[in-house]
C-alpha positions as CSV (number, residue, x, y, z in Angstrom):
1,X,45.0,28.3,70.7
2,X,44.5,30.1,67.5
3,X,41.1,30.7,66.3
4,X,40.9,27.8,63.9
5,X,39.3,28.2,60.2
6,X,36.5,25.8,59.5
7,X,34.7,24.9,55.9
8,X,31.4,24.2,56.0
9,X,30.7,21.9,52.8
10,X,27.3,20.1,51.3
11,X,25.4,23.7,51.7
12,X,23.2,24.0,48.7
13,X,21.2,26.7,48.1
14,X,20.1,29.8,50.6
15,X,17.0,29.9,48.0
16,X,16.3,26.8,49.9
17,X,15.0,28.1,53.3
18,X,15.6,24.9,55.0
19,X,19.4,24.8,54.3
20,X,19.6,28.3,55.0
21,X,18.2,27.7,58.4
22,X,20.9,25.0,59.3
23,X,23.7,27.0,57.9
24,X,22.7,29.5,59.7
25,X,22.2,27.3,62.9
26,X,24.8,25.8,62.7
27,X,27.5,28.9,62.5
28,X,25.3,30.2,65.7
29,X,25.8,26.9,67.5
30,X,29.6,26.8,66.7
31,X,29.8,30.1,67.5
32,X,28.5,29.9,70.9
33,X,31.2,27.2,71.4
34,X,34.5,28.6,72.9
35,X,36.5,26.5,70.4
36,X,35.0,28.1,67.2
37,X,33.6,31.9,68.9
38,X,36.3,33.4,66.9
39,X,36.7,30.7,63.8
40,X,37.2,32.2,60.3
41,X,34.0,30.2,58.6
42,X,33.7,29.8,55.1
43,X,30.9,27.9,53.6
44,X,31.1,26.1,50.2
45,X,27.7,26.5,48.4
46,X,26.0,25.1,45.4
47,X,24.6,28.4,45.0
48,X,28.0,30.1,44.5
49,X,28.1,33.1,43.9
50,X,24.0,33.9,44.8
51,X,24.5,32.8,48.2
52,X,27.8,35.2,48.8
53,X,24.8,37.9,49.8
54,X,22.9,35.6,52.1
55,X,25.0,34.6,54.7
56,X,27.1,36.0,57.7
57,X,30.7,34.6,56.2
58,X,32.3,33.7,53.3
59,X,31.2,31.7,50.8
60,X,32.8,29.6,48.1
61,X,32.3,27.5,45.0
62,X,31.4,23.7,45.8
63,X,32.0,20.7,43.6
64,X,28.5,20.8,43.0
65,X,28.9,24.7,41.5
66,X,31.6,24.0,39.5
67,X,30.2,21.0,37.6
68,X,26.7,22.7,37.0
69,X,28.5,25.8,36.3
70,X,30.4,24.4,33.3
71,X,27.9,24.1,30.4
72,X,24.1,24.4,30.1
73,X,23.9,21.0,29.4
74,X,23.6,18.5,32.7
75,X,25.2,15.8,30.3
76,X,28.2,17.6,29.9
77,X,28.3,18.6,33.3
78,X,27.7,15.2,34.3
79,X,30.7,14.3,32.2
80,X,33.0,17.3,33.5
81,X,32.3,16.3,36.9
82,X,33.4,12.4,35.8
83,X,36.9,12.9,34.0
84,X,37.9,16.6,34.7
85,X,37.0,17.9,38.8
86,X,36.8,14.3,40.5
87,X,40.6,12.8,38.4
88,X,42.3,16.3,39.2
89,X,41.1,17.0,42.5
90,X,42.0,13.9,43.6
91,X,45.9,14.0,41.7
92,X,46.0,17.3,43.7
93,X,45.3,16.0,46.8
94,X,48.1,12.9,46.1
95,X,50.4,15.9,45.4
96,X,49.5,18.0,48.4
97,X,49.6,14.9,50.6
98,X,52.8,13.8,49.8
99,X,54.7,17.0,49.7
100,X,52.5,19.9,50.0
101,X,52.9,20.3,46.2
102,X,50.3,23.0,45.0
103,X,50.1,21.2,41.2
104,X,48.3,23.8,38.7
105,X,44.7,23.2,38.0
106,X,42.1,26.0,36.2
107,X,41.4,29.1,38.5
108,X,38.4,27.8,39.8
109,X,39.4,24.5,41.3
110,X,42.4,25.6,42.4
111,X,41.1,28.3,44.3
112,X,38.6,25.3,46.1
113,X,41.5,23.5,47.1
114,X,43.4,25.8,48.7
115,X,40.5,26.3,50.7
116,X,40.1,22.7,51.7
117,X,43.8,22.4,52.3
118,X,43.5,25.8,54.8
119,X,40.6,24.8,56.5
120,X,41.4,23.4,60.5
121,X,38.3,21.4,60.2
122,X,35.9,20.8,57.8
123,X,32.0,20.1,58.7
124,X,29.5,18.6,56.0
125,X,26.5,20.9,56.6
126,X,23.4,19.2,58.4
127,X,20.3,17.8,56.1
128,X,19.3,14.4,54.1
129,X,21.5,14.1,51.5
130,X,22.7,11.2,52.2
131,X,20.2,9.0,50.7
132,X,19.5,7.7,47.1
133,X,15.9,6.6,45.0
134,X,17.7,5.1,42.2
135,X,20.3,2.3,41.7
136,X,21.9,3.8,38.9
137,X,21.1,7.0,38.5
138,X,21.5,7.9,42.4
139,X,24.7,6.4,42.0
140,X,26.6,10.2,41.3
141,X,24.2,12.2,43.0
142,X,25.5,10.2,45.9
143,X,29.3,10.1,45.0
144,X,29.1,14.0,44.6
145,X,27.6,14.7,47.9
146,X,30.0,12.3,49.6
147,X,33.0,13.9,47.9
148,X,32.6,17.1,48.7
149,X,33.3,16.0,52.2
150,X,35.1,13.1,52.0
151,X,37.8,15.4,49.8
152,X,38.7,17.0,52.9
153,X,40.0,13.8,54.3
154,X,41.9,12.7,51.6
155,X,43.6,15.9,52.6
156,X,43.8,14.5,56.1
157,X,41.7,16.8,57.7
158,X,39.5,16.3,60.7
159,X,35.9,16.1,59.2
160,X,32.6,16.3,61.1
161,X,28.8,15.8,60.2
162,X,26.3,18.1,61.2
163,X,23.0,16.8,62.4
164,X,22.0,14.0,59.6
165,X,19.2,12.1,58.2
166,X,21.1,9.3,56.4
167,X,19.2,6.7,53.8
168,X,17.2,5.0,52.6
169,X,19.1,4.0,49.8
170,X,18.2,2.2,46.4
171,X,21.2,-0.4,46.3
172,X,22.9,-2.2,48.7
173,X,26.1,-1.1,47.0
174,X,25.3,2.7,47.8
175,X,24.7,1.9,51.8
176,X,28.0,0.0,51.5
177,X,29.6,2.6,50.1
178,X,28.6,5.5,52.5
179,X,29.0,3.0,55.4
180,X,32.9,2.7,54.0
181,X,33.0,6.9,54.1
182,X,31.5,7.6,57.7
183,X,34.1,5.3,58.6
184,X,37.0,7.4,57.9
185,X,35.6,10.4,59.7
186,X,35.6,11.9,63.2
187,X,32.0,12.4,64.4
188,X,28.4,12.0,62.8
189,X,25.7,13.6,64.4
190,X,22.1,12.5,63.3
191,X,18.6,14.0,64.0
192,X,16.5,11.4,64.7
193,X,16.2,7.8,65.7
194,X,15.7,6.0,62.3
195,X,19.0,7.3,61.1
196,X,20.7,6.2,64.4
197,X,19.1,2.7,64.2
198,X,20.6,2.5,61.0
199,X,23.9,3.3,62.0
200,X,24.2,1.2,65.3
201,X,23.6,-1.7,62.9
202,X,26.4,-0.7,60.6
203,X,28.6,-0.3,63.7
204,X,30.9,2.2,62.0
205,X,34.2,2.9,64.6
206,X,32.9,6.8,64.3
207,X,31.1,8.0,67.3
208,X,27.8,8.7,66.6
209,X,25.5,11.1,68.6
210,X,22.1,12.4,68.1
211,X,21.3,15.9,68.0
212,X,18.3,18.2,66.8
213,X,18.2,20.1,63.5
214,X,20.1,23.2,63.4
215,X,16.9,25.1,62.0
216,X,15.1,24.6,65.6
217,X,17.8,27.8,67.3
218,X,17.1,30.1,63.8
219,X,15.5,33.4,64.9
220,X,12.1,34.5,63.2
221,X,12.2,37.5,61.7
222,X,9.1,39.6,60.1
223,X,9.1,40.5,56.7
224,X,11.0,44.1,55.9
225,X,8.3,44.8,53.3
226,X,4.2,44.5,54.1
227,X,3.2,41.3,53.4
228,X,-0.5,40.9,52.9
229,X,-1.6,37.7,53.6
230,X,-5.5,37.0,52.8
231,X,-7.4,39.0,55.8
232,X,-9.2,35.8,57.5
233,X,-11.9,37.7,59.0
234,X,-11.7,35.9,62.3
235,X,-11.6,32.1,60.5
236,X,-8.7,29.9,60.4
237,X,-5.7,30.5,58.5
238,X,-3.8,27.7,57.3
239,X,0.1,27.5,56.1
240,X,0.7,24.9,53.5
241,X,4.1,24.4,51.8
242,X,3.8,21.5,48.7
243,X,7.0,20.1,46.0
244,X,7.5,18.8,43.6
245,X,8.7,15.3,44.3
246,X,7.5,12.3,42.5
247,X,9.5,11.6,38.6
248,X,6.4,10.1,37.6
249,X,3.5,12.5,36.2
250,X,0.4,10.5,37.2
251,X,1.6,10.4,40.7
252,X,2.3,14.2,41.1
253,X,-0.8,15.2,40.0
254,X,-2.8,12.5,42.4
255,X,-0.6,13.9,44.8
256,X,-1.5,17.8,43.7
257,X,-5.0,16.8,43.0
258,X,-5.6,15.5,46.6
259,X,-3.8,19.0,48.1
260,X,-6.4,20.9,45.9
261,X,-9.4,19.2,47.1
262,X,-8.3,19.4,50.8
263,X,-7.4,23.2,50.3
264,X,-11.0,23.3,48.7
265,X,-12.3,21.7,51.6
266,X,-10.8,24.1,53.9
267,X,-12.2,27.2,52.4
268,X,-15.6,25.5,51.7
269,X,-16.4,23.5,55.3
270,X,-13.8,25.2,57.2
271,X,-13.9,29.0,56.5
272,X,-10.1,28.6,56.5
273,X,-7.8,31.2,54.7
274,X,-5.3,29.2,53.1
275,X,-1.6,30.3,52.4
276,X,1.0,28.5,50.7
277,X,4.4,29.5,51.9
278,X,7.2,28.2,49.2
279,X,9.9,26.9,51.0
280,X,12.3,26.4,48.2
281,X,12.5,29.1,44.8
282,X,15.5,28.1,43.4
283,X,14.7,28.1,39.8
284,X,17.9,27.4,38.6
285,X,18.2,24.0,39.9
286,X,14.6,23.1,38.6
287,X,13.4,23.3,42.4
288,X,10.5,25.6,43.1
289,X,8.0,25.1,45.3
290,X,5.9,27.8,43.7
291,X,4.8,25.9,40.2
292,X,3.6,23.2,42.8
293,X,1.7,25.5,44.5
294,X,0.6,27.4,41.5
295,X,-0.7,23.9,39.8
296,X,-3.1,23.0,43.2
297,X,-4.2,26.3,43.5
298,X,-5.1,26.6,39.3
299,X,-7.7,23.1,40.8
300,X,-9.0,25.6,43.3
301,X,-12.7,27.2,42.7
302,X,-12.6,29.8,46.0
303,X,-9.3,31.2,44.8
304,X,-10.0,34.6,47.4
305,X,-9.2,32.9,50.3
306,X,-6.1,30.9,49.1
307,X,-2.9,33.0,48.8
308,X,0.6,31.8,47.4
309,X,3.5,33.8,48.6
310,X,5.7,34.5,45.7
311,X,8.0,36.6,47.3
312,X,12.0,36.0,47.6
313,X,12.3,35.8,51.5
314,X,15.2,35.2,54.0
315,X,14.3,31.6,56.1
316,X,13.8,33.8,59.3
317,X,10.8,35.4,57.7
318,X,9.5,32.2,55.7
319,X,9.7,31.1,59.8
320,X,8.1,34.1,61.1
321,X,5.3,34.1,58.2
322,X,5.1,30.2,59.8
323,X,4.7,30.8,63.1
324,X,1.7,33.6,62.4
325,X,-0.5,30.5,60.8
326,X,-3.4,28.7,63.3
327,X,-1.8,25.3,61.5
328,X,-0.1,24.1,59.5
329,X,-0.1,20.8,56.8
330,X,4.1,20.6,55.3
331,X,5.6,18.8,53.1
332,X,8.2,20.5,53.2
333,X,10.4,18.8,56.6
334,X,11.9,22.7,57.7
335,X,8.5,24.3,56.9
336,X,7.4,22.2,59.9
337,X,10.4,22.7,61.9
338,X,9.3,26.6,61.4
339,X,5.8,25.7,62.5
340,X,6.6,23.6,65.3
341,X,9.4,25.7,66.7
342,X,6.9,28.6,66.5
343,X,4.1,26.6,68.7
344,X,1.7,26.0,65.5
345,X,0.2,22.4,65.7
346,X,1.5,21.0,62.4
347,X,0.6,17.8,60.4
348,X,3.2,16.5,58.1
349,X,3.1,14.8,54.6
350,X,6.0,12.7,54.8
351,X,8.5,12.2,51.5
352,X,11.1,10.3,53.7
353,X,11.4,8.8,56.6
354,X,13.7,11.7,58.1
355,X,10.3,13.6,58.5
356,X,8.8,10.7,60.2
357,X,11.8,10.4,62.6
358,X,11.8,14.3,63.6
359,X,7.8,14.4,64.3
360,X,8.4,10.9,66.4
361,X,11.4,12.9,68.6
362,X,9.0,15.8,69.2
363,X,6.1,13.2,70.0
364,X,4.1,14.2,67.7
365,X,4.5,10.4,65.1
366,X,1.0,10.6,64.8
367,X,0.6,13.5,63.0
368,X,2.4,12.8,60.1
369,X,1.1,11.0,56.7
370,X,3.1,9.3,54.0
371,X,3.1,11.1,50.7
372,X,2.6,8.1,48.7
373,X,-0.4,7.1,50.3
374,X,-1.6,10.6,50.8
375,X,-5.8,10.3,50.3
376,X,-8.2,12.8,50.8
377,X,-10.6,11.4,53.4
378,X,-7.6,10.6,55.4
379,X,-5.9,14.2,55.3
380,X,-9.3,15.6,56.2
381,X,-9.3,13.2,59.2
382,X,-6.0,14.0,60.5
383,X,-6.1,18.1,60.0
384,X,-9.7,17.7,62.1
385,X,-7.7,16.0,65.0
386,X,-5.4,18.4,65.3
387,X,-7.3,20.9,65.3
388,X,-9.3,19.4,68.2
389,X,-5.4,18.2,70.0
390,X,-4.6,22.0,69.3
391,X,-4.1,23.4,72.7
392,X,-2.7,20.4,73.9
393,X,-0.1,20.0,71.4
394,X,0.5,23.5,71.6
395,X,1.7,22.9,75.6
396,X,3.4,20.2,74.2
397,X,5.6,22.4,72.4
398,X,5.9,24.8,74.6
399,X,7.0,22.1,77.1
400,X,9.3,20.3,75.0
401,X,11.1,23.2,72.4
402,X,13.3,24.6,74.5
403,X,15.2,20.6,75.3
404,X,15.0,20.5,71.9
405,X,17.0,23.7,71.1
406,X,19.5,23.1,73.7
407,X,20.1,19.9,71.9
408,X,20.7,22.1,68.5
409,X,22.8,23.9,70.7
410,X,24.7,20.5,71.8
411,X,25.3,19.5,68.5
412,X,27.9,22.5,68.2
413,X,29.8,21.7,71.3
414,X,30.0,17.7,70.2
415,X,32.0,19.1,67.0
416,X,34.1,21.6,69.0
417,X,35.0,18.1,71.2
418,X,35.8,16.5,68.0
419,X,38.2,18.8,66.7
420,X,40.1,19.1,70.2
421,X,40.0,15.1,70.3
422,X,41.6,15.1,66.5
423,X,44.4,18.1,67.7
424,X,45.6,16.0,70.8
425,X,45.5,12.7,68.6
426,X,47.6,14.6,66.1
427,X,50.2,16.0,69.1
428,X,50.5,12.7,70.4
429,X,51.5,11.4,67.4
430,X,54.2,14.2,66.8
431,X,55.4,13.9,70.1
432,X,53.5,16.6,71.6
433,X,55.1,19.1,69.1
């Protein structure tokens, strides 16, 4: 068989170390697949064209890129999105459908779909993006991150998704809606339990299997440059990773407030070092983990022993810098995976339940702590017992990591099945030709 070419959609940004480390997961899992060792892999990014640098294939403009790359204004964008990309994407797919008719369309979009239409199979990259926290505003957030996948079978291409956390969702409408999509495609893979309960009550006809996060199989990697983290002087040293999350004000400063005074409670009882280690610096699309951490730390008296990494890393050294910490307190979901994959007890601040439902697959539910009732007394609580569970859950990771990176590992074979399963159902139908 000829080594296919596969798309990779929904990435967003490799200035987001977390979907960096599935991307990259996920080519080394399909790559260790004898379907896909030799596949032509193009990924279409959000990031386009920063990300062409950052990963080992092509990349290519997403919907996503070419509706934020139209004006400054996310209005307009909004609006470009709404009666220009989604209207003439979808007339050229009718076109291409009916006749292979290759209908003019501006340079850009053109050049995305050709790429859909010369893609063998199309996967919608891992993560939890499939979830809304607004009725109406969530409404094209939702319909754009859908598209971008579900374009590929209007096309009638096989299409696969990678390792999911799926919902909640703010309107019944939305679930409806997604439920409709998943229908129409050939696998869904999720990553933990709450998103598989959820979809063995929708009882879509798609097979659904559950997998573990492509970021568990990404290699760590140290720094290229000197790094100098705080010298601890034989104390603790403690990663952090904070966001910011909540739309309303008063809530992200209790939130940032309560981070401050358990970092200040670190330094002061502990004799911790404390080091914040931004997950996400994408500036551009107004997500940066660094003015969080920059706003507890400004709340922080002892400022000599707290440290915020401002440096542009690669996610194999944000993991290694993870893995050198005594523990670790994310809120960021792939900071922990870094953490946790690296054997560093971890307690988790929970901003949807996908966090909740990775911690619980690893056994470790108890160590995790819902960011809307995040209170001091009861962070202080839970970073003391794991400190005291430390070598025990540290055997506990040892124990269980490698099962859990041979299921990352799984999740690539399950897709290679998929597309085999979709090439005999389409040689059947032809009459083996």
């Amino acid at each position: 068989m000829q080594a296919p070419s596969v798309l990779i959609t929904n990435a967003y940004s490799a200035r987001n170390r977390g979907d960096a480390a599935i991307i990259l997961g996920m080519i080394e899992c399909l790559r260790r697949t004898d379907v896909f060792r030799d596949a032509e892999i193009r990924i279409s990014t959000a990031d386009h064209p920063a990300d062409s640098a950052r990963y080992p294939a092509q990349t290519v403009p997403s919907f996503h890129s070419l509706k934020n790359g139209f004006s400054k204004s996310p209005s307009a964008n909004l609006l470009y999105f709404l009666v220009v990309l989604l209207p003439f994407s979808l007339l050229w797919a009718l076109a291409w459908r009916v006749g292979k008719f290759d209908l003019p369309l501006p340079t850009a979009l053109h050049g995305l779909m050709r790429t859909y239409a010369a893609a063998d199979m199309v996967v919608a990259a891992g993560g939890g993006y499939l979830y809304t926290t607004s009725a109406i505003h969530g409404n094209v957030v939702l319909l754009r991150n859908v598209y971008c996948f579900f374009f590929a079978v209007l096309l009638g291409k096989p299409v696969s998704l990678y390792a999911q956390s799926i919902g909640p969702f703010a309107g019944r409408w939305q679930a409806w809606f997604v439920r409709l999509v998943l229908s129409t495609v050939s696998l869904v893979e999720v990553r933990e339990e709450v998103s598989r309960r959820l979809l063995d009550g929708w009882k879509i006809p798609t097979p659904v299997r559950l997998v573990a996060d492509a970021a568990f199989v990404l290699d760590a990697h140290p720094p290229s440059d000197d790094l100098e983290i705080v010298e601890t002087s034989g104390g603790l040293t403690v990663g952090i990773t904070v966001r910011k999350w909540f739309r309303d004000r008063e809530l992200q400063v209790g939130y940032e407030r309560t981070i401050a005074a358990f970092v200040g409670w670190l330094v002061e009882e502990r004799g911790a070092v404390v080091v914040f280690l931004p997950q996400v610096t994408y500036a551009d699309g107004y997500d940066d983990d660094r003015e969080a951490a920059r706003d507890v730390v400004a709340s922080v008296t002892r400022i000599d022993r707290v440290r915020v990494v401002e440096d542009e890393l690669a996610a194999a050294e944000v993991k290694w810098l993870c893995g050198q910490m005594d523990f670790f307190v994310g809120t960021r979901m792939h900071s922990n995976i870094f953490a946790l994959s690296s054997g560093v007890p971890t307690l988790a601040i929970a901003y949807q339940p996908k966090t909740e439902g990775i911690m619980s697959g690893l056994g470790l539910g108890e160590c995790v702590l819902r960011i809307e009732d995040l209170a001091l007394d009861e962070l202080r609580r839970a970073f003391d017992d794991i400190v005291d569970r430390g070598p025990e859950i540290r055997d506990q990771l040892c124990s269980t990591m490698r099962e859990i990176q041979a299921e990352a590992l799984e999740a690539g074979r399950l897709i290679g099945e998929a597309f085999i399963g979709w090439k005999d159902q389409q040689d059947d139908a032809g009459g083996g030709r």
